[in-house]
C-alpha distance (Angstrom), angle and dihedral (degrees) to the residues before:
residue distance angle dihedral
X1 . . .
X2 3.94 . .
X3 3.97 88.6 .
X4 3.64 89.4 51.4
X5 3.73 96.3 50.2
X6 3.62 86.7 50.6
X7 3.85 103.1 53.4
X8 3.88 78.9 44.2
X9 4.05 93.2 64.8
X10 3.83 90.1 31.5
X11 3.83 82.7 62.1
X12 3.98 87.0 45.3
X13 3.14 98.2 54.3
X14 3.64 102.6 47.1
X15 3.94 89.5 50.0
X16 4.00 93.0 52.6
X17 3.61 86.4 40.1
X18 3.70 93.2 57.6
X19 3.49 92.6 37.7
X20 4.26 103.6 96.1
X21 4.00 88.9 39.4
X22 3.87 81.6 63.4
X23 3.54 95.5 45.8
X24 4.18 89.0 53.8
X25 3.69 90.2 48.1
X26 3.96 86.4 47.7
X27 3.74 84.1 66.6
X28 3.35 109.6 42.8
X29 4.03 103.6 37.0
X30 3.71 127.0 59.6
X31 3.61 105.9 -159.2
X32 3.96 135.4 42.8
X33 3.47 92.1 -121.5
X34 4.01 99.9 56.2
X35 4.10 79.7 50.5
X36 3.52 94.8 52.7
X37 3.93 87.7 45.6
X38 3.60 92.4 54.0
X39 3.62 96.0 46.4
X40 3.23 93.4 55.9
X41 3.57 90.6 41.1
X42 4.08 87.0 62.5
X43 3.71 88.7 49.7
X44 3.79 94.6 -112.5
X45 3.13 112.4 139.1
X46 4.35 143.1 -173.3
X47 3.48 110.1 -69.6
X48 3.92 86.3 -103.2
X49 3.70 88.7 56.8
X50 3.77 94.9 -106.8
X51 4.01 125.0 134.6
X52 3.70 115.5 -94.8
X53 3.89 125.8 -113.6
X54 3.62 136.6 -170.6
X55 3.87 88.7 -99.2
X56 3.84 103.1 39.6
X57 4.11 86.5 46.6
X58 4.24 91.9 51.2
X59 3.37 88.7 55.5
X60 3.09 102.9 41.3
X61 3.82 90.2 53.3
X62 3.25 100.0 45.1
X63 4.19 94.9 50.7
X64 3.72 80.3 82.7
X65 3.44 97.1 76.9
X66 4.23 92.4 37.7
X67 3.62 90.5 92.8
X68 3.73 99.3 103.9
X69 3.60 93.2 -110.8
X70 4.07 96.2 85.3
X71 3.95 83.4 -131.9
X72 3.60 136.5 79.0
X73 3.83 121.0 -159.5
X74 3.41 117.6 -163.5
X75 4.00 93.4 -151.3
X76 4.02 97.0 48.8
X77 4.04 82.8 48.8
X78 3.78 85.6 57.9
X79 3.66 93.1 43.5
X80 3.76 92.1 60.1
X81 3.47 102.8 50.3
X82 3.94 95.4 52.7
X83 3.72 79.1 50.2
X84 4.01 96.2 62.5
X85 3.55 86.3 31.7
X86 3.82 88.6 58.0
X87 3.71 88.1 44.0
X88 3.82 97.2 45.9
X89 3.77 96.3 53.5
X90 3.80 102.6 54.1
């Protein structure tokens, strides 16, 4: 259960931590293919370590907001995964 928990923050923390570099790209590309290329580009790859495309990086951009809460906040995100983190290492 513990190991699951953990790949489960891992996961986390690689999405929040990605999270601003997508907003930059946001701004300066137009299409979800030039971000993908660019990402790539940087060497940062999916979380799996596979090569972004225009699908895989839509989706994964838009799982932000597929919380139920129609928002994403990049600060409450942050605030959760100390919280397992907390919980995890007692």
């Amino acid at each position: 259960m513990q190991e699951t928990l953990l790949a489960v923050l891992d996961k986390e923390q690689f999405k929040h931590d990605l999270f601003p570099h997508l907003l930059s790209l946001n701004e300066t590309l137009d299409s979800w293919a030039q971000k993908a290329v660019a990402l790539n580009a940087e060497g940062i790859y999916t979380y799996h370590g596979k090569q972004w495309t225009r699908g895989n990086l839509e989706l994964f951009f838009k799982s932000f907001w597929a919380n139920g809460s129609g928002k994403y906040s990049w600060h409450d995100h942050n605030d959760q995964i100390n919280q397992l983190e907390a919980l995890l290492m007692e």
